[in-house]
Structures are given as structure tokens and as C-alpha cells.
N, C-alpha and C positions, 0 to 999 in steps of 0.2 A: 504494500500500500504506500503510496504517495504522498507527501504533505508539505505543504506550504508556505515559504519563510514569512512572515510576514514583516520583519525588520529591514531596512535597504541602507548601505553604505556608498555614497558614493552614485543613485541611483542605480545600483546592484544589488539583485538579493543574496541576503546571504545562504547559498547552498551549502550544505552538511551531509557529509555523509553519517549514519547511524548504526552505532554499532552494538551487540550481541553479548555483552561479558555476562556467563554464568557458572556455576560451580553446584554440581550435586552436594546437598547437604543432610543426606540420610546419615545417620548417627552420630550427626553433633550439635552441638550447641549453636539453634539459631542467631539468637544474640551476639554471642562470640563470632559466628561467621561473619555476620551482617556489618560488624565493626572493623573488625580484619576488609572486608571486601570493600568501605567506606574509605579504609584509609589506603588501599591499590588505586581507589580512581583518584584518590587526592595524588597520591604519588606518580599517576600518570600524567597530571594536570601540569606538574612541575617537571618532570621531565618534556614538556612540550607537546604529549601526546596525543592530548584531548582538550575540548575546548568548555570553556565554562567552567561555575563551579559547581552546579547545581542538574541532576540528570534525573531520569524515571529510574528508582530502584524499588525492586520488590520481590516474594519471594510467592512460589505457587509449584503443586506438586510436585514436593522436595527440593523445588531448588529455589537459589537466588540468582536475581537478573539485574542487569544493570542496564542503560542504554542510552552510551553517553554520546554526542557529536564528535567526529573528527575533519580536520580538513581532508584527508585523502583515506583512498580505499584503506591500505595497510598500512595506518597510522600507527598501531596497535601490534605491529608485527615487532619481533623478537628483537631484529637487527636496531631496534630502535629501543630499547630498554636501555635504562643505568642500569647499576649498581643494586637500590635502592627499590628499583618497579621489580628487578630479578629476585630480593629475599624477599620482597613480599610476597609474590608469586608462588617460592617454596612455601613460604608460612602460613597458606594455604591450603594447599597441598597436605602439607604434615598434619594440619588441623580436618581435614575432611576424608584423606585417603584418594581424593581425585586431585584431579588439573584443572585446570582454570579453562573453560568454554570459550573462543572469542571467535563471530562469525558477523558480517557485514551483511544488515540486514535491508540497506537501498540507499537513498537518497533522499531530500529534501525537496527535490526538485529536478529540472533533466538537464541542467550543465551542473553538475556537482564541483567542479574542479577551472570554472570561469572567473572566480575571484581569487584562485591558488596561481602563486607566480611559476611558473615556469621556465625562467631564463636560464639556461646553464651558468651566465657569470651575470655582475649588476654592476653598475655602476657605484650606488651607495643602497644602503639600509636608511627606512624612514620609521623611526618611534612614535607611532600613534595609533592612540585608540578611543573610542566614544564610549558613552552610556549604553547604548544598546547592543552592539557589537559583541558578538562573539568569534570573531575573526583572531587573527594571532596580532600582538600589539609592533609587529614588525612588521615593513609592506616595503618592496622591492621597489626603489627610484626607477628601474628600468621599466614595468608596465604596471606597478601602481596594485600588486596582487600582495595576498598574503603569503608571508613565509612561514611555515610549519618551523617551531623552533627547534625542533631536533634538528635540523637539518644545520645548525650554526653551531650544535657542539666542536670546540675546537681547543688546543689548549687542558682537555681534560674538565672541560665543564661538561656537567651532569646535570647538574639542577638549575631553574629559571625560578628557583622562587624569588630574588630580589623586585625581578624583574616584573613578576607576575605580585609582588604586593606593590607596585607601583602604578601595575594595571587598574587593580582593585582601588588604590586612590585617586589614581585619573577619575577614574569612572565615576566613583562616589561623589565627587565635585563636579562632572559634569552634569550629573543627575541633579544636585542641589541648584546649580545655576540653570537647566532646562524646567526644572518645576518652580520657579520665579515667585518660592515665598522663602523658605526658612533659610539664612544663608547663602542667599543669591550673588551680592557683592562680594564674599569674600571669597564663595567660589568660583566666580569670575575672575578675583582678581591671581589666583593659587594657577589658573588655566594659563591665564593672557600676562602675564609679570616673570618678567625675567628672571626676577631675583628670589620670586616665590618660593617656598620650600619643595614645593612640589616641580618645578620647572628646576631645581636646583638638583632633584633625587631624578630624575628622567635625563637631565645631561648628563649627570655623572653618572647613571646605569650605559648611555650612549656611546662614553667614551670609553668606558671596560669593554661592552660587545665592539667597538672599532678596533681595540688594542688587542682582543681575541681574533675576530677576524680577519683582520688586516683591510679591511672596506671599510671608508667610512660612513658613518653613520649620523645621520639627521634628528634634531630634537624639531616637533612640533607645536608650533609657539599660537596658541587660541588668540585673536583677534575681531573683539566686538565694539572696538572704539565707535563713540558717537560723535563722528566729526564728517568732512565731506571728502568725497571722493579723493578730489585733487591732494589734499592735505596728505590723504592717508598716501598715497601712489609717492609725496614724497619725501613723508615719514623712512629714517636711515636705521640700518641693524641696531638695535639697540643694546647691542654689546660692542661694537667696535668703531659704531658711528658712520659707516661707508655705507652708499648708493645698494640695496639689495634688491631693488623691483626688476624682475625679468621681460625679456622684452615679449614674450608671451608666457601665459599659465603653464603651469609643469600640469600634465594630463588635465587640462582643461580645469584645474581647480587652484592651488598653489601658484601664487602668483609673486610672492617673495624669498629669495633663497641666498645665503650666506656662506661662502665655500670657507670662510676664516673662519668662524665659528660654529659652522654644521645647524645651522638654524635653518629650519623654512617658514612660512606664513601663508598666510591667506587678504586679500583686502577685507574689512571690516564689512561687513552685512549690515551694518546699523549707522550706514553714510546718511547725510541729511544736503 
């Protein structure tokens, strides 16, 4: 069966593919498993391998099921495990007497893999992500897709948790500043302020994944000033003070970009 993103990035849906995790749990401890099998998808989450933090888990004739998003078919596959997704997987195992179930059970829609970059090389790495978005908080400057973050392990990184609690902050403050009551200004200003803590924890997770992968890497700088056009087109980096307005939009959206300080932008939506 078939179903329907209803979130869009970018005027793109976001397709997922959906995946199968179960484990027979005839003669043990439901509870026990349920928490053991709670803390695999966490630890899948942080090695990059699934999206969200939140999935359908439940258990029914003997078994438990889980059925989390992934950006591609064989997200979930082996070659893609730490350390970390590997002992849980035994301690499983050890706890049940079986193996862990994982089977790809479709799509969210019929381009599953039109928002996944696909470039063999890139240019740069672009850090962003929105409120609603479950996409990966990395998107390739070459076509503007998501990167699956396993695929940037390098250097012996294993785990994106830094990375993925900064997601979880982004998000939190763009949700406060899209629902325009409780904490709207200051979540605006945590998005669109340089010197924010939150702008401050996104550059410097940017320049570790640059210094891992040898690509650089882009911070995305939120931009809601209420001023006009012209003003903002010639508004300069506001970290190094030079000319950043491009002479056309990077994929038709990004219209500000900073090669000295790995910044990009957008013009203000709130010109008068």
C-alpha cells in the first residue's frame, strides 16, 4: 500500500522509503524487548540510518514491529552499521534467541529517491534543516538532495549524535518562530543571528564535518528581515563584511553565499 507525504521541502515531497524491523519474541520478556528494540532504532537514528525520531512500533502475534523511514532502499543494511547498531543487534538476539527481521516494505510515494543526492562527488555540503522535515540535515550544493549521513562516515566517525541534537534545536526554534506566539522573536533571532548560540553550534558542527571530509561545508543563515528589497540584495556577509549576493539563486532559492566563511542565505521574504 501507498501513502502520501504530505510535508514538501523545497516544493518537493518528501518520499521515504519504509521499513520492516521485527524480532520474534516468544519466551521473553515483552517489556524488556520493547526497550532493547526502542533503543536499536535510537541507535540507528544516530548512526544516520533512519530518519526521525519518532516511528509506528508495536507488537502483535508474538512479535515486535517497528516501521521507521529511511532515505534509500538499504539504508538498514549491514554495511552501514557502527559499532554500536552491531551490539545492539547481538543484545537482541541473546535476549530472544532470534535475529532481528528487516525487510523494505515500499515507498511513500513513486520517486522514492528524487530528493536523495546522487552525485558521485559535490562541490560543498549544505547544513540545513526545517520544522517539518525529515530529510537528512545535510543536502549536497551540487543538486540540492539529501545526503544519507552514513554515507560521510570518515575519519572513524560512527555516531551523528552532535549533529542530530542540533537538528533537534534547529527544528525546535523553527517551530517556535512558524507558530508566531510563545517565543517567536527569540526564535527568530537563534535562526537568523550570527552570533546566536544556535548559529554558533551549526558552524562549528560544519567545520568538524569539513575537517572530516575534506569538502566544504555550508552553514545556513535564516533571513526574515523586515526591510526592502534593494536594502537587503545589498546587505554584506555579516561575518566578514564583503559583497555575498550571487548573480543568480543557487537552485532557484539561495541567493546569498560566502566562500570565506561557508555561509549561505536567502533574500528576506518579509521585504516591504
Amino acid at each position: 500500500m501507498w501513502y502520501w507525504a504530505v510535508y514538501r521541502v523545497d516544493n518537493k515531497q518528501q518520499i521515504m522509503f519504509i521499513q520492516e524491523v521485527s524480532l520474534n519474541i516468544h519466551g521473553a520478556d515483552p517489556d524488556d524487548v520493547y526497550q532493547e528494540m526502542d533503543l536499536l532504532l535510537g541507535l540507528y537514528r544516530q548512526s544516520g540510518q533512519k530518519q526521525g525520531k519518532v516511528e509506528t512500533q508495536y507488537t502483535a502475534s508474538g512479535r515486535i514491529v517497528a516501521l521507521p523511514y529511511t532515505l534509500e532502499v538499504d539504508s538498514l543494511a549491514t554495511c552501514y552499521n557502527n559499532d554500536y547498531v552491531n551490539r545492539q543487534l547481538d543484545r537482541l538476539q541473546e535476549l530472544t534467541g532470534q535475529a532481528v527481521h528487516i525487510q523494505c516494505m515500499g515507498a511513500t510515494g513513486p520517486e522514492p529517491l528524487a530528493n536523495v543526492c546522487q552525485c558521485p562527488t559535490t562541490p560543498f555540503y549544505l547544513l540545513h534543516t526545517d520544522y517539518v522535515t525529515l530529510l537528512s540535515p545535510v543536502r549536497c550544493g551540487g543538486c540540492n538532495g539529501s545526503v544519507p549521513l552514513y554515507r560521510l562516515r570518515c575519519g572513524g566517525e560512527t555516531s551523528f549524535y552532535s549533529l542530530l541534537s542540533w537538528e533537534t534545536n534547529y527544528q525546535s526554534c523553527d517551530s517556535l518562530q512558524m507558530n508566531c506566539t510563545v517565543g517567536e522573536r527569540w526564535a527568530t533571532r537563534q535562526l537568523s543571528d550570527i552570533h546566536s548560540a544556535l548559529s554558533k553550534e551549526g558552524r562549528g558542527l560544519a567545520a568538524e564535518l569539513e575537517a572530516v571530509t575534506g569538502v566544504p561545508v555550508y552553514y545556513y543563515l535564516y533571513n526574515y528581515r523586515a526591510l526592502s528589497l534593494a536594502k537587503d540584495q545589498q546587505r554584506p556577509c555579516p561575518v566578514c563584511g564583503q559583497p555575498w549576493l550571487l548573480s543568480e539563486p543557487l537552485h532557484d532559492r539561495y541567493d546569498f553565499q560566502c566562500t570565506t566563511d561557508r555561509l549561505i542565505s536567502e533574500l528576506t521574504s518579509n521585504s516591504h
